[in-house]
N, C-alpha and C positions, 0 to 999 in steps of 0.2 A: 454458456460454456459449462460444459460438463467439471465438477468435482476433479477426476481423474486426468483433464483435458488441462485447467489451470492449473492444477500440482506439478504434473508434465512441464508447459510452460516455465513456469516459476524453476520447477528444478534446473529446466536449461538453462534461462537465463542465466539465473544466480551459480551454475555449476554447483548443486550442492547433491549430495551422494545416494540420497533417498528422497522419497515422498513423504516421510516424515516431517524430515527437517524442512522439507518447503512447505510443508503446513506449520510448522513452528515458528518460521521467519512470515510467513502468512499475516498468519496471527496477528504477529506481534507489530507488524507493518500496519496493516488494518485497525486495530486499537490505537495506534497514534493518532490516525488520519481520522478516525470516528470522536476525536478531543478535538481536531481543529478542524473541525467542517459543521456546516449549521444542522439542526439533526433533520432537519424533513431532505437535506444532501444524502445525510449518512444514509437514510432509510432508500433514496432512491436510489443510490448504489448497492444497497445491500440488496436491491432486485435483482442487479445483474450478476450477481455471484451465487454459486451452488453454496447446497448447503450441505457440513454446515458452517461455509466460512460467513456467510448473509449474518450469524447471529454478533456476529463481534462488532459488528457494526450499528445491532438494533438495541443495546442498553439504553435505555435512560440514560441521557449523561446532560441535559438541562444544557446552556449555552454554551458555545464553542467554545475555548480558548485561542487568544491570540499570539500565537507565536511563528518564528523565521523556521529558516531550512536548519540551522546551526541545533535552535532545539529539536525542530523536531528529529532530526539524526540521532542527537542526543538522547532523545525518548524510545527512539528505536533501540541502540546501544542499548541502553537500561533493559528494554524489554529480553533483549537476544544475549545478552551477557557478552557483546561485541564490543569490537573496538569501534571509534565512529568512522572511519574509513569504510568500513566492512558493512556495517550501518549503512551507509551512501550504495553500497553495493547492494545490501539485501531490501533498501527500502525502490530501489529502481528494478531492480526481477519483479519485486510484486506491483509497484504502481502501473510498470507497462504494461504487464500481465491484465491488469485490472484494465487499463483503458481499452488495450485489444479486446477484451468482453464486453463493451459497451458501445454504445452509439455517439457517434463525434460530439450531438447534440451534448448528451448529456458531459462529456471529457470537458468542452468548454465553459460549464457549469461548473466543474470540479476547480479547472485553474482560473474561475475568479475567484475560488474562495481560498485559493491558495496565494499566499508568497508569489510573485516570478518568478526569485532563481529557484522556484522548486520545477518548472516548464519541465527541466531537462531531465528528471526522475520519472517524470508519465509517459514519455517518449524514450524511455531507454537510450537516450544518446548520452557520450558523454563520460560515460563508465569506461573505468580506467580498469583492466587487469586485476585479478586476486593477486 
């Protein structure tokens, strides 16, 4: 998926006003999930994304951290200056975004390394209204 094509995406999902701001919440989505995922995960995700969102995801960041859907919402808020509500919102436009760009193979990958109740943020179900 093209750069232009994920931004799109992302903006619909999440209704947000520009392609800025969904490269913002991008971002900031992607840098959480790049803390709790093993890195040789982050690095094969970060194939399926344009760049240059692919680099948020290729830091060095040494072992994963373990945590639930509650922090990682939490980590998102922090990044986006959100409330965690909105959080929940912006981290589901990018995670389904993201698995839409990728092969099922790899999505099943991703949610063993995630939490369960995070399922329904990769699949954009779920999301309640801004």
């Amino acid at each position: 998926m093209r750069l232009d094509e994920f931004l799109t995406r992302v903006r619909d999902l999440g209704e947000y006003h520009s392609d800025d701001e969904a490269e913002q919440v991008s971002r900031a989505v992607l840098w959480v999930l790049a803390s709790r995922v093993e890195p040789e995960e982050a690095a094969a995700l970060a194939a399926d994304l344009p760049e240059p969102l692919d680099d948020v995801l290729r830091p060095e960041r040494g072992r994963p951290e373990s945590f639930g859907r509650d922090e990682f919402l939490r980590r998102v808020a922090q990044q986006t200056g959100a409330r965690p509500r909105t959080a929940e919102w912006d981290a589901g436009a990018v995670l389904a975004t993201l698995t839409e760009s990728m092969p099922r193979e790899r999505v099943d990958q991703l949610l063993a390394q995630l939490p369960s109740d995070c399922a329904d943020l990769l699949g954009g179900s779920g999301r309640a209204p801004r």
